[in-house]
Structures are given as structure tokens and as C-alpha cells.
N, C-alpha and C positions, 0 to 999 in steps of 0.2 A: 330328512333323516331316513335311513334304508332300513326298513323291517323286517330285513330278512338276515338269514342265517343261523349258524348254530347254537346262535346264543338265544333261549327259550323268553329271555327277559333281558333286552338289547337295556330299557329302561333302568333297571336295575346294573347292568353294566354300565352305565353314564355314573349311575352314582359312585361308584369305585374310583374315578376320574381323580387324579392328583387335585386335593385345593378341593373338593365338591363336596367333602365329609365338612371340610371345618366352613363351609360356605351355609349347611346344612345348618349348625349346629349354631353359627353367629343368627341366622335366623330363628331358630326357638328361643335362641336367648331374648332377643329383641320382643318378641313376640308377647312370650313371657312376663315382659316385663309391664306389656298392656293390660292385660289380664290379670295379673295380678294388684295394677294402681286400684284402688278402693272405692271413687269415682264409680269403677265396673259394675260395682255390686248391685251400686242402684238407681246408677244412669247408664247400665250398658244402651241400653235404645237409643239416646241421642250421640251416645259417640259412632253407633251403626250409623245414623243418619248422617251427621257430617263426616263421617267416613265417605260415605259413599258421596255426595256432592263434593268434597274434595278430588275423589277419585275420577270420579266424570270431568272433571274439570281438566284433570290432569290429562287423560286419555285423551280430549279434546284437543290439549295444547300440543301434544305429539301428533296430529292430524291437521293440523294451521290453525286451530282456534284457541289462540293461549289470550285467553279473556281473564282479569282479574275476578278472585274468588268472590267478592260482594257483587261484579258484575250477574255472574252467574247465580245468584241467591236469588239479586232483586228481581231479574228477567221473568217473565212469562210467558210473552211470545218468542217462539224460535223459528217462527215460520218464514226469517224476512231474506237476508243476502246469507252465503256461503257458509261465512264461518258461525253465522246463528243455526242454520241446519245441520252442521257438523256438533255443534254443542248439545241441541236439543237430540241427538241420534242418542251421544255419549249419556244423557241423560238417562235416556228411555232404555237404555242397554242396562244400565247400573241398577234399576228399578224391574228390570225383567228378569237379571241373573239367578235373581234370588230366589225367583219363581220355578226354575227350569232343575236345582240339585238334584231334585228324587230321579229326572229324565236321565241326568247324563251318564249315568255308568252305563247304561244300559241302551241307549238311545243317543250317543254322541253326534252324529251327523243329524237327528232332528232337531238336537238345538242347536247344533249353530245355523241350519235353515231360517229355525225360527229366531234366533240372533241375528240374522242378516233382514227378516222380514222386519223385523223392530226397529233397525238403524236406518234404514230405507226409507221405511214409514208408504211406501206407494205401493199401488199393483202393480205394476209393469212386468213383462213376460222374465225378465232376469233374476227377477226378484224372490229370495228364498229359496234359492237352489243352488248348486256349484253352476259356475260357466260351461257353455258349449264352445265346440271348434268354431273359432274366430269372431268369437265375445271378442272384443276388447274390456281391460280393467283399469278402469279409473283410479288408481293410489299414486298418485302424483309424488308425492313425499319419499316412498319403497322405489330405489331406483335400482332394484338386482335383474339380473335376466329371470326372464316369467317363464315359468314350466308351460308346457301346450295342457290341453283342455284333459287330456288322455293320461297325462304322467301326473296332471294335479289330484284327478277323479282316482287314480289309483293308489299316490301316497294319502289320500284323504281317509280312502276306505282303510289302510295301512294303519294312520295314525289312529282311526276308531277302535279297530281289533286290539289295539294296545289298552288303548284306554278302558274295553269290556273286559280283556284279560285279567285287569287288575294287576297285582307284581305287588314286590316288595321294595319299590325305588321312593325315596321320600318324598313327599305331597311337593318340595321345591324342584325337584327334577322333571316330575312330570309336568307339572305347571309349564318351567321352561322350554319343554318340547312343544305342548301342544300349544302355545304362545311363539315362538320360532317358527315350527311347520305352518301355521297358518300363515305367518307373516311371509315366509318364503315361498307358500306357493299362491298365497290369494286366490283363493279356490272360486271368488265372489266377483260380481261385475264391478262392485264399490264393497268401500268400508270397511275393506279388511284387518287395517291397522283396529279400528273399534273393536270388532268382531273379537279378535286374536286377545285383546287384550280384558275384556269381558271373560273370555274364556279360560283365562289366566286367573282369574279371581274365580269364576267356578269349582276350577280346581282347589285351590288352596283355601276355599269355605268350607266344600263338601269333603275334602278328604279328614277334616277335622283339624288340622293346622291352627285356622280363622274362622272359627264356627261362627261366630257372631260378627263377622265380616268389619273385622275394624284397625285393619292393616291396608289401606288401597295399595298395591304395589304401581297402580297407575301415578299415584302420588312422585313414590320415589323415581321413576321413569323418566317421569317429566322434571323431577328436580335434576336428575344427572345429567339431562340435556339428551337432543335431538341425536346431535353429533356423535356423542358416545352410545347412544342406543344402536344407529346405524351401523356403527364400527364393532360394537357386541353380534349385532345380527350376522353381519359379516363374519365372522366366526363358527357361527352356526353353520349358516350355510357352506362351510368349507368343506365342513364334517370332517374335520380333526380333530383328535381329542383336545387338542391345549383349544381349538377354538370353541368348539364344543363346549370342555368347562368353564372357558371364558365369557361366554354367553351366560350359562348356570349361576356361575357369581355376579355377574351384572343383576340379572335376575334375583338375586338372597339378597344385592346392594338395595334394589327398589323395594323389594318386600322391607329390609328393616327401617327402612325411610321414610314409608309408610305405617310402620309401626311409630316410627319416633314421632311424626306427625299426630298422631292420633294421644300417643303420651303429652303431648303437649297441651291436645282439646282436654285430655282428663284434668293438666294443672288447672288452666285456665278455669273449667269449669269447681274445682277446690277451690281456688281464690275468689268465686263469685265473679269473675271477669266476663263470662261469656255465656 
């Protein structure tokens, strides 16, 4: 996404986008309607908690690790083949975001550092920083052309200035950006899909949207499929408006999805089922 120009709040101009008001406003509804189930009153903490294990899960499964939900409950260790450290990354990202809110307006580029030091989980020299000229990035799954080391470190710094600005764009717009731009430039050696979408729930916790984080929009991602996320992303990256807003609602598709999901832990937990 380009940072530049005359428009003082480029963010705020997405949201004006044909389709991106009423994309806005089916997500409060959805949202709403979590927050308001009764359940909330005085079990919000366990639908936070299985919010978030759902939502790791999710985010995993868009990264190759689409493990069944009880799989991922029972687990303990994730230290063994591929898609158990892809899972356990997605974990320890879900269980950090939460930690980082007070940082991000203010400090956007050190948490996603420390978002990439957490999915890593190793020291190794690439680790927790953006890439240098001729890193190679490991995101097997993102098959777009990759920005060089020089136009990533620049829209990166771009995207932060947006985010410390602040603006008047609603918490699902900017969400969608800085969950896009990551994704398009993979600013990281690995783990960018995680990264990106950690940072997606960031937003949309701390702007107030999802204060008590019980909407995974990783949920609904992974429920709309690989294939359509891809072909959303692709949008994005065109940077045309219609692809642009079609990204945005993809994006309000997964946030209500993951609200609906979560409406669902509240029945279950009404019925004594769970």
C-alpha cells in the first residue's frame, strides 16, 4: 500500500471504498451480538481462552498446519516435525498478542520484532528483525513477487507511521492493511503468514472493536479457505480500489466468522454442553 500523497489519512480514504462502510458495520453487528450473548457476563474469560486456541489453530491451518481442534488442545509438545512447530509458533503468537497492546501504537515495528522472535522461538542472526539484501524468506504457501530488502524496510517503516498517526479509519480497515502489507511484503526470513495475522488481532483488540478478544478472525480465514484468502490478497496487492475493498470485506467476512464461532462457545457453554 503507498503512503504517500495528499491524502493526510490514505487509511481513512480505504474506508470511503464502495461495499467497505456496509463491510464495517456487518462486522459490529456480528461482533455485537457476542458481547451481548449473557454467557459474557460471566464467562467472558473462557470464551477469551477458546477464542484464542481456536484462533491459533486457525492461523496455523493457513500456514500447512490444519490440525483438528481437540488435536491441538490435547498436544503439549510442538517441538517434533514441521507442521507441530508451525502450530506451536501459532500458539505462542496468540498468547503474546495480548501482551504487546499498550506497545503497538506507539512502537509498531517492535512488536512485530518481537512477534517474529516468538514464532521463531530460536536465536539465529535473522531472527527478530526485517530481512537484509539477499535473505531469502521462507513462506512457501505467499506465492506473490517479494519486494527486495530496501522497498520492504521502507513500506514497513510507511506502514508504522500510519499506525502511530492514528486516523479516523475503523479498527477493520486498518486491521486489513496492516494484515495485507505484512503479508505482501514479508518483511521476515519465516513466518510471516503468522506474524501478519497476530497482528490483525492486535489491532482489532486494542482499537476496542474486540477488547476481550473473542472474535479470532484467524477462525474465519481459515473457515473461507486457503484459496480465497490468496485470491483476496491478491486484490490487495493490486492496489485498486475494488481490490483493495475486496480484501477489506474478506477481511469483515473472517472477523464475523469468528464472531459467529465464538456465539456458538457461548450456546454450548448455556446448554452445559462444553
Amino acid at each position: 500500500m503507498s503512503t504517500t500523497g495528499a491524502n493526510a489519512d490514505p487509511l481513512a480514504a480505504l474506508g470511503a471504498l464502495p461495499g467497505v462502510a456496509e463491510s464495517v458495520e456487518s462486522v459490529r453487528k456480528a461482533v455485537d451480538r457476542v458481547y451481548g450473548h449473557r454467557i459474557m457476563r460471566r464467562r467472558s474469560n473462557e470464551i477469551t481462552g477458546e477464542a484464542a486456541l481456536r484462533g491459533a489453530r486457525g492461523s496455523a491451518a493457513l500456514s500447512g498446519a490444519d490440525w483438528a481442534l481437540e488435536e491441538v488442545r490435547r498436544r503439549s509438545d510442538f517441538s517434533g516435525d514441521g507442521e507441530a512447530r508451525v502450530v506451536g509458533a501459532a500458539l505462542r503468537l496468540t498468547a503474546e498478542a495480548g501482551q504487546l497492546l499498550s506497545i503497538w501504537r506507539q512502537s509498531p515495528l517492535r512488536v512485530l520484532a518481537r512477534l517474529h522472535l516468538v514464532a521463531a522461538a530460536d536465536q539465529a542472526d535473522e531472527v527478530g528483525r526485517p530481512r537484509r539484501k539477499g535473505e531469502s524468506v521462507d513462506e512457501p504457501l505467499v506465492e506473490l513477487p517479494l519486494p527486495d530488502a530496501e522497498e520492504a524496510h521502507g513500506r514497513l517503516e510507511g506502514l508504522a507511521a500510519l499506525v502511530t498517526a492514528g486516523g479516523s479509519a475503523p479498527a477493520l480497515v486498518t486491521a486489513a492493511v496492516v494484515h495485507g502489507e505484512l503479508l505482501a511484503l514479508r518483511p521476515f526470513a519465516s513466518h510471516n503468514g503468522l506474524v501478519a495475522r497476530a497482528a490483525e488481532r492486535i489491532v482489532l483488540v486494542g482499537s476496542g472493536l474486540d477488547p476481550k478478544s473473542v472474535c479470532p478472525a484467524e477462525v474465519g480465514h481459515a473457515e473461507l479457505g486457503r484459496a480465497a484468502y490468496l485470491a483476496a490478497l491478491d486484490g490487495y496487492v493490486s492496489g485498486t480500489p475494488e481490490g483493495m475493498a475486496a480484501w477489506i470485506a474478506h477481511c469483515g467476512r473472517a472477523v464475523a466468522l469468528g464472531a459467529r464461532e465464538s456465539t456458538a462457545v457461548c450456546e454450548a457453554l448455556q446448554r452445559g454442553a462444553a
